[in-house]
C-alpha positions as a Markdown table, in Angstrom:
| # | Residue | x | y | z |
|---|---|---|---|---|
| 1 | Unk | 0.0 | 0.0 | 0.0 |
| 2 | Unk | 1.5 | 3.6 | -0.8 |
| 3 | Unk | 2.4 | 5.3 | 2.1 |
| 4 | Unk | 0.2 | 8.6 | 1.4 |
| 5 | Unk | -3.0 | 6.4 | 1.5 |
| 6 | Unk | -4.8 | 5.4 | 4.1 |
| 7 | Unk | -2.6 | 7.4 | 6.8 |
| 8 | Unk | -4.3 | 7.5 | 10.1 |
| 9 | Unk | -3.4 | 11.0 | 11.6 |
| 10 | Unk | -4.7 | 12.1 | 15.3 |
| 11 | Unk | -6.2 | 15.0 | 16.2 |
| 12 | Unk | -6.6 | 17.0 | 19.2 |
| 13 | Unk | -10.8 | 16.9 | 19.3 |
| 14 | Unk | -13.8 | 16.0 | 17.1 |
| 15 | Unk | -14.4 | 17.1 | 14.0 |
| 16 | Unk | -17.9 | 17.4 | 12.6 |
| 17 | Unk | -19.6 | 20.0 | 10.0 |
| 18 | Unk | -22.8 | 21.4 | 11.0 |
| 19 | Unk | -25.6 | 19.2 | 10.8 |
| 20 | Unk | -29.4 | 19.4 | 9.5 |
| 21 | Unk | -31.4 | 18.6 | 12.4 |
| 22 | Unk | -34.1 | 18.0 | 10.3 |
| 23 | Unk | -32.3 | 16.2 | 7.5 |
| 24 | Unk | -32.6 | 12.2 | 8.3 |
| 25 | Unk | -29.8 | 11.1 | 5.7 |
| 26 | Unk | -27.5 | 13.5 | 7.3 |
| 27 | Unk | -24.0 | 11.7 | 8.5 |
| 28 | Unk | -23.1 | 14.8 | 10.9 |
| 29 | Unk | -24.2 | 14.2 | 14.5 |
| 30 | Unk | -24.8 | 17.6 | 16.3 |
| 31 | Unk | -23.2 | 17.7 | 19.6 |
| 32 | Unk | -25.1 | 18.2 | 22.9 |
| 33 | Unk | -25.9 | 21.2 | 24.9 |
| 34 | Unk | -23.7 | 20.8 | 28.2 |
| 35 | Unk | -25.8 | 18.9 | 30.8 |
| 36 | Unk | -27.9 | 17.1 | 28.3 |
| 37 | Unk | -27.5 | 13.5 | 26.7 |
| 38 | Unk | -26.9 | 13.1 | 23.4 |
| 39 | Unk | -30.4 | 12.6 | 21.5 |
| 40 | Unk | -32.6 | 14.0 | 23.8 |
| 41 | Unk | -32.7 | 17.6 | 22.8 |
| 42 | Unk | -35.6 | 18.1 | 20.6 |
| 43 | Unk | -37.4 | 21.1 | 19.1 |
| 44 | Unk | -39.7 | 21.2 | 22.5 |
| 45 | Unk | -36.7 | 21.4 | 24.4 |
| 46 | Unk | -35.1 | 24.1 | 22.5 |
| 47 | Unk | -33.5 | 27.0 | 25.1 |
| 48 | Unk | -35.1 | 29.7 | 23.4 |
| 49 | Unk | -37.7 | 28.2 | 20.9 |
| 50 | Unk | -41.1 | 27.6 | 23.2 |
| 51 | Unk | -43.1 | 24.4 | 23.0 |
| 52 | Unk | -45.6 | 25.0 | 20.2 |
| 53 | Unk | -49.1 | 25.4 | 22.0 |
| 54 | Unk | -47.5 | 26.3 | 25.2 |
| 55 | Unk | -49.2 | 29.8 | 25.8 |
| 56 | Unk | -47.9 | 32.3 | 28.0 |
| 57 | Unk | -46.3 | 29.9 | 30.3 |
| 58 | Unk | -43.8 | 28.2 | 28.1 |
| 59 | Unk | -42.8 | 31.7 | 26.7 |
| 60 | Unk | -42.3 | 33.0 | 30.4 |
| 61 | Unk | -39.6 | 30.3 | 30.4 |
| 62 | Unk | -37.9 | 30.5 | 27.8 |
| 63 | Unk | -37.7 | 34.5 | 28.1 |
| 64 | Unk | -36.4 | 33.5 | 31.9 |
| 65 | Unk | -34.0 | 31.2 | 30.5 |
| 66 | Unk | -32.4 | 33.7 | 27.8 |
| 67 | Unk | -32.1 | 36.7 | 30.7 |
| 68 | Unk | -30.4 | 34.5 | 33.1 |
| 69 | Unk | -28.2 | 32.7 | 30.5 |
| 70 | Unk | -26.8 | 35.9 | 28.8 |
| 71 | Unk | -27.0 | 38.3 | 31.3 |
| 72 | Unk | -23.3 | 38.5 | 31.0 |
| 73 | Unk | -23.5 | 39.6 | 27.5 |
| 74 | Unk | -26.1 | 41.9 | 28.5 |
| 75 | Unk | -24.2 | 44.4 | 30.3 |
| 76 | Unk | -22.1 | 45.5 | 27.5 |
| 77 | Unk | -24.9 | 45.8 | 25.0 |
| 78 | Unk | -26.5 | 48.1 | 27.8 |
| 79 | Unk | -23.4 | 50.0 | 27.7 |
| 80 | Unk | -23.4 | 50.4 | 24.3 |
| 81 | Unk | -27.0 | 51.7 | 24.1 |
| 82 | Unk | -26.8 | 53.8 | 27.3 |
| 83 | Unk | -25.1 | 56.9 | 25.5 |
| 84 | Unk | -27.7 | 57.4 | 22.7 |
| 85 | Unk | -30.4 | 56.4 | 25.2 |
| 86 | Unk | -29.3 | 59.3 | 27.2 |
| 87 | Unk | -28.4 | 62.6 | 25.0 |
| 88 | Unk | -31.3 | 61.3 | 22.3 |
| 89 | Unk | -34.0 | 59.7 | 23.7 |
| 90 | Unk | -36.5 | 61.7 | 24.2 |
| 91 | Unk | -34.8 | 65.2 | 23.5 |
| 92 | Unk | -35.9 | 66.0 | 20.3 |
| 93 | Unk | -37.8 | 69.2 | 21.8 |
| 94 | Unk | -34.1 | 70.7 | 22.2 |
| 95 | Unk | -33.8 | 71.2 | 18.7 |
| 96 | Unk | -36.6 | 73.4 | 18.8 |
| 97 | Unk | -34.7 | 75.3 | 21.5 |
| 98 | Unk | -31.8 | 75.5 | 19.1 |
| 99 | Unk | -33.7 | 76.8 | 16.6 |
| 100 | Unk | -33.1 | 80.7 | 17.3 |
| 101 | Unk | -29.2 | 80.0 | 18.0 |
| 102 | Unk | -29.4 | 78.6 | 14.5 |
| 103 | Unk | -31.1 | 81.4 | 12.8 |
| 104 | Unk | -28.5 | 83.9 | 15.1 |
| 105 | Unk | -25.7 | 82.1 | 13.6 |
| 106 | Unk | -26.4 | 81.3 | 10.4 |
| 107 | Unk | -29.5 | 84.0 | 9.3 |
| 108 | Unk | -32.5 | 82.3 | 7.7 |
| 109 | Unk | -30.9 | 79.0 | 6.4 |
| 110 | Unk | -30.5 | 78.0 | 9.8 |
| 111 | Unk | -34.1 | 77.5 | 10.5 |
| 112 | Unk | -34.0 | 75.2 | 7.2 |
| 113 | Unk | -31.4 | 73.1 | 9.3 |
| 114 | Unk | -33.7 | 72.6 | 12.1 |
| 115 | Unk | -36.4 | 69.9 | 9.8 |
| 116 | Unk | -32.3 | 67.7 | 9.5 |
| 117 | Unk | -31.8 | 68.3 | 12.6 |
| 118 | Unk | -35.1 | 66.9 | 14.0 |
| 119 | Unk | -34.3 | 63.6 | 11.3 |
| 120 | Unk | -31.1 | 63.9 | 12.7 |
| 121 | Unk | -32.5 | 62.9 | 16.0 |
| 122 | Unk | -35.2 | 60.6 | 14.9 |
| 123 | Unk | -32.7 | 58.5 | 13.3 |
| 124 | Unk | -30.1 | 58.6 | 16.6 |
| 125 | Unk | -32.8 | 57.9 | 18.4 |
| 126 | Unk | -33.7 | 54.6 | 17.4 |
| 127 | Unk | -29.7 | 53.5 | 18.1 |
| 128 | Unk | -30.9 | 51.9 | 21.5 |
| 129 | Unk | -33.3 | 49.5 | 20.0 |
| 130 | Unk | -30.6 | 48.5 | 17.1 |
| 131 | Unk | -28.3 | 48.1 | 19.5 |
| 132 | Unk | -30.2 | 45.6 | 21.8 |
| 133 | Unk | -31.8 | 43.6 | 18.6 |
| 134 | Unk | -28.9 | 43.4 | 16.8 |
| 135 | Unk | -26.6 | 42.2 | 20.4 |
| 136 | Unk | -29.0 | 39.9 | 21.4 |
| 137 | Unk | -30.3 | 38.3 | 18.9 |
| 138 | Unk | -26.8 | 36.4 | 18.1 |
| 139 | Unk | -26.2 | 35.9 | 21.1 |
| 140 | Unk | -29.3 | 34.1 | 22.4 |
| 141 | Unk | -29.0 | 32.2 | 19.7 |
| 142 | Unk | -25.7 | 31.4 | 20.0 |
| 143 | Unk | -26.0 | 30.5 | 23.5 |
| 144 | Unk | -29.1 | 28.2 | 22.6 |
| 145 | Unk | -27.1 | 26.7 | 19.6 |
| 146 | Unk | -23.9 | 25.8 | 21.3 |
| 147 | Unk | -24.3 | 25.8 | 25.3 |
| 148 | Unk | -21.9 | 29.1 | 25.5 |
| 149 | Unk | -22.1 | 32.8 | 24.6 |
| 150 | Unk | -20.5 | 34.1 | 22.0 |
| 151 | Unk | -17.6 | 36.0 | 21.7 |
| 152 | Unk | -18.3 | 39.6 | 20.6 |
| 153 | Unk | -16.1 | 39.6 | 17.0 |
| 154 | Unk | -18.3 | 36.6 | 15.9 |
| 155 | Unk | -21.4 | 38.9 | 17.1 |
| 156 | Unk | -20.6 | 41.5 | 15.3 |
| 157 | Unk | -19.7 | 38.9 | 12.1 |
| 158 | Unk | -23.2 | 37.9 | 12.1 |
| 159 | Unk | -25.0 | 40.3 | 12.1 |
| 160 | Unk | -23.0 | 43.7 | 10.4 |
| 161 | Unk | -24.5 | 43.3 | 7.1 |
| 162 | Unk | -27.9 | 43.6 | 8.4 |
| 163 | Unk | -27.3 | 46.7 | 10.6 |
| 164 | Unk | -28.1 | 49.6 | 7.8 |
| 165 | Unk | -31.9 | 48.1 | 7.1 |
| 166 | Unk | -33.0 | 47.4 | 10.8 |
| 167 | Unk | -31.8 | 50.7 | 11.3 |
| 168 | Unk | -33.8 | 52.0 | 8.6 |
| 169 | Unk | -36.6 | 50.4 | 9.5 |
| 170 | Unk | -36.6 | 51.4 | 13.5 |
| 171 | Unk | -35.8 | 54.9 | 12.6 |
| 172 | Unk | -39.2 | 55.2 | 10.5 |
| 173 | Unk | -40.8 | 53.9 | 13.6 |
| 174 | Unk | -39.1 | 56.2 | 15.8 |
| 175 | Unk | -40.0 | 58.8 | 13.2 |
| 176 | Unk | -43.8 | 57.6 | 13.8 |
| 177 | Unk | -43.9 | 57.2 | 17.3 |
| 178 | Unk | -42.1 | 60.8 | 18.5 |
| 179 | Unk | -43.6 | 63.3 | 15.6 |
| 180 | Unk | -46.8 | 62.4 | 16.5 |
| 181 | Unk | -46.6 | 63.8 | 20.1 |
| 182 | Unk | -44.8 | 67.0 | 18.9 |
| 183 | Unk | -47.7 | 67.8 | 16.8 |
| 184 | Unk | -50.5 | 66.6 | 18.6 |
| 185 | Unk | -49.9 | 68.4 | 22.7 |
| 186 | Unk | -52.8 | 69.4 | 25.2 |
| 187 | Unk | -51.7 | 73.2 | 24.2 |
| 188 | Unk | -53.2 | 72.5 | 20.5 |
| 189 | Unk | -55.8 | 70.1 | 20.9 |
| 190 | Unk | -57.1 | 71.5 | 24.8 |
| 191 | Unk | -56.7 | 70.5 | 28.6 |
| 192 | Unk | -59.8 | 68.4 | 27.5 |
| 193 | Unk | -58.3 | 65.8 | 25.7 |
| 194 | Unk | -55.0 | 65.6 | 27.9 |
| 195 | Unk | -55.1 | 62.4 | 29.8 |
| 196 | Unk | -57.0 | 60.4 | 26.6 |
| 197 | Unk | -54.4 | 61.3 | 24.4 |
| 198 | Unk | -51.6 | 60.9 | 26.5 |
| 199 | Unk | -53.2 | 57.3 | 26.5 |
| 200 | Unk | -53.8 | 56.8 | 23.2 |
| 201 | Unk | -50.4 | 58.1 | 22.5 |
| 202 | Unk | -49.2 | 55.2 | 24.9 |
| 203 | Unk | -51.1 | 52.6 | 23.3 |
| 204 | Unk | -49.4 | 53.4 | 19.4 |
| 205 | Unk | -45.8 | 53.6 | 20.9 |
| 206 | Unk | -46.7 | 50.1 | 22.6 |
| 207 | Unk | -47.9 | 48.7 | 19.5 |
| 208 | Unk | -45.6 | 50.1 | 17.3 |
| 209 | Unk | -42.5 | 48.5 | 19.5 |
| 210 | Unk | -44.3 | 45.4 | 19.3 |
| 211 | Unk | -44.4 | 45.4 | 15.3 |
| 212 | Unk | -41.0 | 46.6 | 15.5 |
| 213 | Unk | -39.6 | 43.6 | 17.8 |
| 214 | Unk | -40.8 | 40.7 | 15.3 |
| 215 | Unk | -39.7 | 42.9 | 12.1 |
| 216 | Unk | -36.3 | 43.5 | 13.3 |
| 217 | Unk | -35.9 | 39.4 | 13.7 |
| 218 | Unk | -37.2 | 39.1 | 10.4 |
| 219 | Unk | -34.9 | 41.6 | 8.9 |
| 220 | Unk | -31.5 | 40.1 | 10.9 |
| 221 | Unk | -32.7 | 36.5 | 10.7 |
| 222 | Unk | -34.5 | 35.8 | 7.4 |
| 223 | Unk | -32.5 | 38.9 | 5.7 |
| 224 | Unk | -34.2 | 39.4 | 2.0 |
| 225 | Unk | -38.0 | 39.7 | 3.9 |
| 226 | Unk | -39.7 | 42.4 | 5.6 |
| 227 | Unk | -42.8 | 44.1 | 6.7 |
| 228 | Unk | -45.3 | 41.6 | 5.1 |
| 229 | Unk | -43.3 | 38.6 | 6.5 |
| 230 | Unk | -43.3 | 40.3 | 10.2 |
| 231 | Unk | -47.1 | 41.2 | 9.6 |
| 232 | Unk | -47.6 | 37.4 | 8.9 |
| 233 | Unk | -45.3 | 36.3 | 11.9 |
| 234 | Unk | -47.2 | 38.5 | 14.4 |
| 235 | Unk | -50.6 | 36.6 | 13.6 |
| 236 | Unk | -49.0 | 33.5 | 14.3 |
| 237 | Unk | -47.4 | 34.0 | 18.2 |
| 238 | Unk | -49.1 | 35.0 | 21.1 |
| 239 | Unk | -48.4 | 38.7 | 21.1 |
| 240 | Unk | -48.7 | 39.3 | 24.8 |
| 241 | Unk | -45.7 | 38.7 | 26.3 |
| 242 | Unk | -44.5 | 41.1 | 23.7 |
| 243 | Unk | -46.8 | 43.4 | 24.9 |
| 244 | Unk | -46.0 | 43.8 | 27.8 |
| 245 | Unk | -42.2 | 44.7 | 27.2 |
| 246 | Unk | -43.4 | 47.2 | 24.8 |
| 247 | Unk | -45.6 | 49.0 | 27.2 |
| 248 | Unk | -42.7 | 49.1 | 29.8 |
| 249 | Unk | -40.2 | 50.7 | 27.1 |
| 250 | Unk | -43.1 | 53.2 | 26.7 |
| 251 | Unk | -44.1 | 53.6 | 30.6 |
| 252 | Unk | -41.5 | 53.3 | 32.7 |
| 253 | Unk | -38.4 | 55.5 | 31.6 |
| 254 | Unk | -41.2 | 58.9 | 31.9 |
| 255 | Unk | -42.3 | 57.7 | 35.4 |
| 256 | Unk | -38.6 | 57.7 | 35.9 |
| 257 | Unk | -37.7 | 60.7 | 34.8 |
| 258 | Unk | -40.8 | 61.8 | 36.7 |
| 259 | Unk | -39.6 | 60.6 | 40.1 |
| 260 | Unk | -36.1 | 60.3 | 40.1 |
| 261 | Unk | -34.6 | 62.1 | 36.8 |
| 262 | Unk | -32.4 | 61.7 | 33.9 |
| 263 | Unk | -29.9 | 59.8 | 34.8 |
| 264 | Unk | -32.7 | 56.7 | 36.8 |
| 265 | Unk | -34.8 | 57.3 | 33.4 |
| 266 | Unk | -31.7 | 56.1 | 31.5 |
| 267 | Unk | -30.9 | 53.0 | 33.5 |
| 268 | Unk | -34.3 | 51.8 | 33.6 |
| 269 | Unk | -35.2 | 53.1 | 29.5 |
| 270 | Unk | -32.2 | 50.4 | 28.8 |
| 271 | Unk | -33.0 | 47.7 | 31.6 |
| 272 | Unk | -36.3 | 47.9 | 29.5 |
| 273 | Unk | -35.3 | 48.1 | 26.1 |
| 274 | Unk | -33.1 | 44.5 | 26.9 |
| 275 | Unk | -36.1 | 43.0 | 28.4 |
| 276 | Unk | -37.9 | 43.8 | 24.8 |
| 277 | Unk | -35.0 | 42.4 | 22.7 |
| 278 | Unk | -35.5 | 39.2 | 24.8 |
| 279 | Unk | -39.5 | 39.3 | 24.4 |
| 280 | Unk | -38.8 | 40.1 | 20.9 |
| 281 | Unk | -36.7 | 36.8 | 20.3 |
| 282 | Unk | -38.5 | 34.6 | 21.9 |
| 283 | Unk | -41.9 | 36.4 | 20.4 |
| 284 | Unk | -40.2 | 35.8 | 17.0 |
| 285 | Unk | -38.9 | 32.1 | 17.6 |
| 286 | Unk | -42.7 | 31.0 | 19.0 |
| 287 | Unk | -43.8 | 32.1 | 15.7 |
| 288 | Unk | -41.3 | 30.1 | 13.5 |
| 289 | Unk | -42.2 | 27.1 | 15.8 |
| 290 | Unk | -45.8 | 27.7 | 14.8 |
| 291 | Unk | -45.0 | 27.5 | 11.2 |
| 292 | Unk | -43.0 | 24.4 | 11.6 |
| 293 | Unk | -39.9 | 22.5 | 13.2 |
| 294 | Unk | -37.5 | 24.8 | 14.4 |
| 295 | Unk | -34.7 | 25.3 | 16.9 |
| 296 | Unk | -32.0 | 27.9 | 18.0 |
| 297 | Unk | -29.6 | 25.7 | 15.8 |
| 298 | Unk | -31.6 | 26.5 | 12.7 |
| 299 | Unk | -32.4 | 29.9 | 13.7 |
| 300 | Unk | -28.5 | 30.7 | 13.7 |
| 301 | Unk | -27.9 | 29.0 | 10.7 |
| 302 | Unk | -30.3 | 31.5 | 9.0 |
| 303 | Unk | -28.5 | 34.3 | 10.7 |
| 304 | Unk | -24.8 | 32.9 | 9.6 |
| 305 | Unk | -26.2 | 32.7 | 6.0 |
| 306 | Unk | -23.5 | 34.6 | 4.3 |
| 307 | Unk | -24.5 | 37.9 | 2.3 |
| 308 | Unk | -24.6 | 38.2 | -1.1 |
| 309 | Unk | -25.3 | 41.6 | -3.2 |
């Protein structure tokens, strides 16, 4: 026999390519999640995935599961989206205050700057939300997938190509959701109508964030798919869960603000806005399992799919 065939050669671990889980002529074996035999994980047992027709219970745990498996990799995405949370946020009545330096400095093109500047705003605004979607989403996958977080180079490897449109996308809805109460204020509209439309206000920012939450999946996860496909996803999961984040993203940094200040409204605006990331995974992967088999495996496969132009 020649000596360059059949050499035997050792190395230091397994090696295996990725396998189908659903494929039953694949020869790849997909290795266990620490803790748990080999065989035994299933799509109902999927980390992040929730048993499909498990209601509000089984989503509670996998949303418990994600927070108190990544909370590590939690605190630097809240870093990251503490500075925009706090000089943006909810400021966009400053440029209105800037508008007379503006026209001072400039004569009358500066108040032609101030409709930029207010997009300007709009746009940095929605940098908290793209910050928590696009850190979680790999890495409660990730973590589901493989049994360990994921280091943050291969974070941002996953999901940099798909930054620009689920920015686009939030921004429009940030757009939406802080025009609306610029133009329509108890000084226009009358004392009257205060507490209703502060209400009503309430109820669009709530539903908008949830929208928003199941789009952004779609847009990092499924890539070339959009609105419609989020619109579709939403009819399929139990949307409460969701809900609920959205309303405390909404509620909870103004009582803040209200009670303690700024810098409190800050800390609990990006507490809250981690807690909808989560709510929007999970939200998202209930859907998926609705439509079919599905587990954080596939789900990170989608997301790893490279990017073509």
């Amino acid at each position: 026999m020649d000596v360059g065939e059949g050499r035997m050669r050792m190395v230091e671990g397994p090696v295996v390519e990725a396998a189908d889980p659903f494929d039953p002529e694949s020869r790849t074996h997909e290795l266990a999640r620490p803790g748990v035999s080999a065989g035994s994980v299933t799509p109902e047992d999927d980390p992040v995935v929730p048993p499909h027709g498990a209601g509000l219970r089984g989503w509670l745990s996998r949303w418990r599961g994600v927070l108190r498996r990544c909370l590590v990799a939690l605190l630097p995405i809240g870093l990251l989206a503490a500075l925009p949370t706090h000089f943006f946020v909810g400021n966009v009545d400053d440029t209105v205050i800037a508008a007379p330096a503006l026209s001072d400095l400039l004569g009358g093109f500066g108040l032609l700057l101030l409709p930029l500047m207010w997009l300007a705003y709009f746009a940095v605004s929605a940098l908290p939300l793209v910050i928590a979607l696009a850190g979680l989403v790999p890495v409660a996958l990730a973590e589901g997938a493989t049994g360990s977080l994921p280091r943050p180079r291969r974070v941002w490897r996953l999901v940099a190509y798909r930054l620009r449109p689920l920015w686009l996308w939030l921004a429009a809805f940030g757009l939406l959701t802080q025009a609306l109460p610029l133009l329509l204020t108890a000084d226009r509209l009358g004392p009257a109508v205060a507490a209703p439309l502060a209400v009503g206000l309430a109820a669009l920012s709530t539903a908008v964030l949830t929208f928003a939450g199941v789009l952004g999946c779609v847009v990092l996860i499924e890539r070339d798919r959009g609105r419609r496909r989020a619109q579709h996803l939403c009819s399929r999961a139990s949307l409460s869960g969701l809900v609920a984040a959205s309303l405390a993203v909404t509620v909870l940094p103004r009582l803040a603000d209200a009670v303690w200040g700024g810098l409190a409204s800050t800390v609990v605006a990006v507490a809250a806005v981690l807690l909808w990331a989560i709510a929007a995974v999970v939200t998202y992967a209930q859907a998926r399992r609705a439509e079919g088999p599905v587990t954080s495996n596939s789900l990170l496969a989608e997301l790893a799919t490279p990017e073509f132009d």
